[in-house]
C-alpha positions in Angstrom: 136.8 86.9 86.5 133.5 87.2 84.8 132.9 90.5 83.3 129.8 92.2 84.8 126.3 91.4 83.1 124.4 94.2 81.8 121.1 94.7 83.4 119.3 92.8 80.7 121.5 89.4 81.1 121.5 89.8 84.9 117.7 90.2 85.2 116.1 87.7 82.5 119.2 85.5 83.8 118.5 85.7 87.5 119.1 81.6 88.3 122.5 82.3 87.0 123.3 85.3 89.4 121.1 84.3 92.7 119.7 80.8 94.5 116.3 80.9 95.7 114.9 79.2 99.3 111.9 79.4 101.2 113.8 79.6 104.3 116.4 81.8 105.8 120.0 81.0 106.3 120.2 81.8 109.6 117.8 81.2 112.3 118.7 84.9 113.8 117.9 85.9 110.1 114.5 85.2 109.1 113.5 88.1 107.6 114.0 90.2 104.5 115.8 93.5 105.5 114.4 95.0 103.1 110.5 94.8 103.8 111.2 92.9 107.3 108.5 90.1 106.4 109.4 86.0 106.8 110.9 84.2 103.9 108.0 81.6 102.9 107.0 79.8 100.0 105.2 83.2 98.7 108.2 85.1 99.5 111.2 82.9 99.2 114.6 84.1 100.2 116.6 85.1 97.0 120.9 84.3 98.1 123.0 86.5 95.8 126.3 84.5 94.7 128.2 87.2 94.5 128.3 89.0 97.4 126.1 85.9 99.7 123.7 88.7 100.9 119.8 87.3 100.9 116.5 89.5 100.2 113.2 88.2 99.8 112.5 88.1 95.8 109.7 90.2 95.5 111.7 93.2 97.0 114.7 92.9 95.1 113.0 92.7 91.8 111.6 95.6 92.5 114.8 96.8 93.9 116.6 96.0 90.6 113.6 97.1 87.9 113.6 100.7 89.7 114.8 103.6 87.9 116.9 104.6 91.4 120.1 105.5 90.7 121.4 102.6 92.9 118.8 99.7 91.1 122.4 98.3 90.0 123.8 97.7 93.2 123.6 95.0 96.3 120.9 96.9 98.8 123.3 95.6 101.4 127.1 95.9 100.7 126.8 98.4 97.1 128.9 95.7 95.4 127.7 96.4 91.8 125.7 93.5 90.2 125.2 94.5 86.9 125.7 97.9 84.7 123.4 99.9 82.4 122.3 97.8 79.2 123.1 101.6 77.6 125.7 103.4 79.4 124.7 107.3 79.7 127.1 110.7 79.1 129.6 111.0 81.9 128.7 114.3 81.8 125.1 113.9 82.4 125.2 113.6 86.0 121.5 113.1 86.4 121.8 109.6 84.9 125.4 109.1 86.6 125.6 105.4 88.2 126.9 105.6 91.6 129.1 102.7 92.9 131.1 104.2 95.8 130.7 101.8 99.2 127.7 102.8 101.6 126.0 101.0 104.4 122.6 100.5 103.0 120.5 100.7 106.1 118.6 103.6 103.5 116.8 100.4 102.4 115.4 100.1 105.6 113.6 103.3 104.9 111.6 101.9 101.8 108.6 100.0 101.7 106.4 98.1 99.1 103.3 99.9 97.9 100.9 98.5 95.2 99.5 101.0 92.4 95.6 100.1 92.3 95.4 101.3 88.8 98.2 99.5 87.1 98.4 96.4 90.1 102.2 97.1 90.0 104.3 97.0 93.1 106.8 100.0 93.5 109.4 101.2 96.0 108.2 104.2 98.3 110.1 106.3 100.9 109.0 106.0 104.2 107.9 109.5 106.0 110.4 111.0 109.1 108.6 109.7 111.6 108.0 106.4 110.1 112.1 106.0 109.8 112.2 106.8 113.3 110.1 104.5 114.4 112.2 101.9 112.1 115.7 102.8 113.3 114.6 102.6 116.9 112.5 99.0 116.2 115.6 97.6 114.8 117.9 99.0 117.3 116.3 97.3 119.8 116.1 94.3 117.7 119.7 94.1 117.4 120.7 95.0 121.0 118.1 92.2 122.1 119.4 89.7 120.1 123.5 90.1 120.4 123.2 91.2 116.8 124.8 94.4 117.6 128.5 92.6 118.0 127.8 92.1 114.1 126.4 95.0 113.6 129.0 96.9 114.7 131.9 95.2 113.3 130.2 95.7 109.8 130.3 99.3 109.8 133.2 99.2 111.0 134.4 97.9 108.3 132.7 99.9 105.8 133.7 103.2 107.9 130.5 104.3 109.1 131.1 103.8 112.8 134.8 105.3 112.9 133.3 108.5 111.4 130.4 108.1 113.9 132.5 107.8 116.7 134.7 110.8 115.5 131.8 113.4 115.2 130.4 112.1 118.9 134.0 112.8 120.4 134.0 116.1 119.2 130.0 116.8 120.3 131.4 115.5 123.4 134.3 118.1 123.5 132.1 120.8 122.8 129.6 119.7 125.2 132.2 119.3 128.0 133.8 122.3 126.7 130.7 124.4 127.3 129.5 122.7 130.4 133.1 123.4 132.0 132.3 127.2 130.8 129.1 127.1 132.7 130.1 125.7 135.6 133.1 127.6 135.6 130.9 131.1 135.2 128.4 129.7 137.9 131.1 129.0 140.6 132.8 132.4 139.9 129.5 133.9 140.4 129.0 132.1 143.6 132.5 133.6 144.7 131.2 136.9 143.8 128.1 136.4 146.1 130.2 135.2 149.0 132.6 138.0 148.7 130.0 140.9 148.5 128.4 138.6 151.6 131.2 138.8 153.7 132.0 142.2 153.1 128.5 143.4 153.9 129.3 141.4 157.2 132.1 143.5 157.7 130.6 146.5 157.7 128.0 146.4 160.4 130.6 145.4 162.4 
């Protein structure tokens, strides 16, 4: 096994690393998942050997020249792709490189912005209500298309829907726990109004 490039080799060496195409793979796939545009001749659909995962090549250049903490990984599956050209003090955890596994959907809440001053494109984070909207367009992307199947099974595998599915079962025990409660509480009170009912009934017999 090759030993992993330093980020110098891996990005003046790209060819090496990554095919480029002006179309995407899949038909259900035509866009970048970064920026959601079309692959096209202006934006042509970088492949990554490695891990097969496709971008469009203007987003991850500007994925990989950030200074993020996570430049060095796959925006998709966090495989690492190349390490620091100088690696920093493990102490210093400011300039720590993180590698653990993570579904990357937090690429979804990026977009391409272009400085007027400098004509230099750069990574920005979306606002709330922007990654809102964002989450709900492509959960209704997915469900439309029979992506979800897909979907699903990959965080499954990375762990994100087991862990998902365990914090809604127990919202779902509280929430049944507490509903019970109030219904429980409401019906005793109803017994209470009966009783005092009938025994008012009583009396002016």
């Amino acid at each position: 096994m090759s030993p992993t490039p330093t980020r110098t080799a891996f990005t003046s060496n790209l060819a090496h690393y990554a095919t480029f195409h002006s179309t995407g793979a899949n038909p259900d796939f035509p866009d970048c998942v970064i920026c959601t545009r079309p692959y096209g001749p202006k934006r042509k659909r970088l492949h990554l050997l490695d891990c097969e995962h496709d971008f469009c090549t203007p987003c991850f250049k500007t994925w990989i020249n950030s200074e993020q903490h996570a430049a060095n990984l796959c925006p998709m599956c966090r495989k690492v792709l190349f390490v620091p050209d100088h690696v920093p003090d493990d102490d210093n955890e400011e300039h720590s490189v993180s590698i653990g596994p993570s579904w990357a959907l937090m690429n979804s809440y990026w977009y391409l912005t272009r400085d007027a001053d400098s004509d230099t494109e750069r990574l920005e984070p979306l606002s709330w209500e922007e990654q809102v909207k964002r989450v709900r367009e492509v959960a209704a992307d997915i469900w439309d298309t029979g992506r979800w199947v897909w979907f699903f099974v990959r965080l499954w595998d990375l762990g994100e829907v087991k862990d998902l599915l365990k914090e809604a079962r127990r919202r779902r025990r509280s929430y049944a726990g507490s509903q019970y409660r109030r219904e429980l509480r409401h019906r005793r009170g109803l017994e209470r109004l009966r009783g005092d009912e009938y025994y008012v009934i009583e009396s002016q017999w």
